[in-house]
N, C-alpha and C positions, 0 to 999 in steps of 0.2 A: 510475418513475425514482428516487424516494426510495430503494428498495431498493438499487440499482445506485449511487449515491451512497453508502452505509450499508456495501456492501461493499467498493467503494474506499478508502473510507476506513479501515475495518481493517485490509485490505491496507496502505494505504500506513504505516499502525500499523507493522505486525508488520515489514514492512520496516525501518524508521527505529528500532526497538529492536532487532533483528538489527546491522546498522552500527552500532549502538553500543556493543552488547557484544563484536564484534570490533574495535572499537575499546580499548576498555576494559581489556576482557579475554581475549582474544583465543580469543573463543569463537561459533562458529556453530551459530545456536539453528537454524536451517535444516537442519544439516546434522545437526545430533544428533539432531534428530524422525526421520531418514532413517537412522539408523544408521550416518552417518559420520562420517570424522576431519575434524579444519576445514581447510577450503578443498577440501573433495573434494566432486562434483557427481553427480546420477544423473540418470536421465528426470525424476522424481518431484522430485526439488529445482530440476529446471531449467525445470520447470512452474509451480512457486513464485517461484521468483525471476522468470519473464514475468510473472506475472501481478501482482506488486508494481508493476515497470516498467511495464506497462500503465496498469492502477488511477493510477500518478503521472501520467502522460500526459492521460491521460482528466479526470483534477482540475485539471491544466491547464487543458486544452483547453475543460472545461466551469464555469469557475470562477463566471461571471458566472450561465450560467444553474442551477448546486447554488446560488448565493444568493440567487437570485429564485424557488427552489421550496421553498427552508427561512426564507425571510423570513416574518416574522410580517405586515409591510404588503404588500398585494395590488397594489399598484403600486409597490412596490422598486422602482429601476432600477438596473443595475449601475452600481456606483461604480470 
């Protein structure tokens, strides 16, 4: 599960500095790995951008228990 936690968390990385360089600078680092212009979408970017939106969902969803499998004390409890 660490893994899966490890990649989520990348993910939701690579998302959250995308939104912010379209923010900034009105640049999509997403769409330029793909060979498009900003704001334009293909299979391959629209698999990327799920899988960001997921990966967030999932950090949600499993926030209590990614802190009770990366706690150093064996009986953390969620706070």
């Amino acid at each position: 599960m660490k893994k899966l936690d490890i990649l989520a968390a990348v993910l939701v990385v690579v998302g959250g500095l995308n939104w912010g360089l379209v923010a900034l600078a009105e640049f999509d680092l997403v769409a330029t790995i793909f060979g498009l212009d900003f704001g334009e979408t293909n299979a391959a970017s629209r698999v990327v951008y799920g899988l960001v939106g997921l990966a967030a969902v999932y950090q949600v969803l499993q926030q209590a228990a990614i802190r009770r499998r990366w706690s150093r004390d064996p009986h953390a409890a969620a706070a």
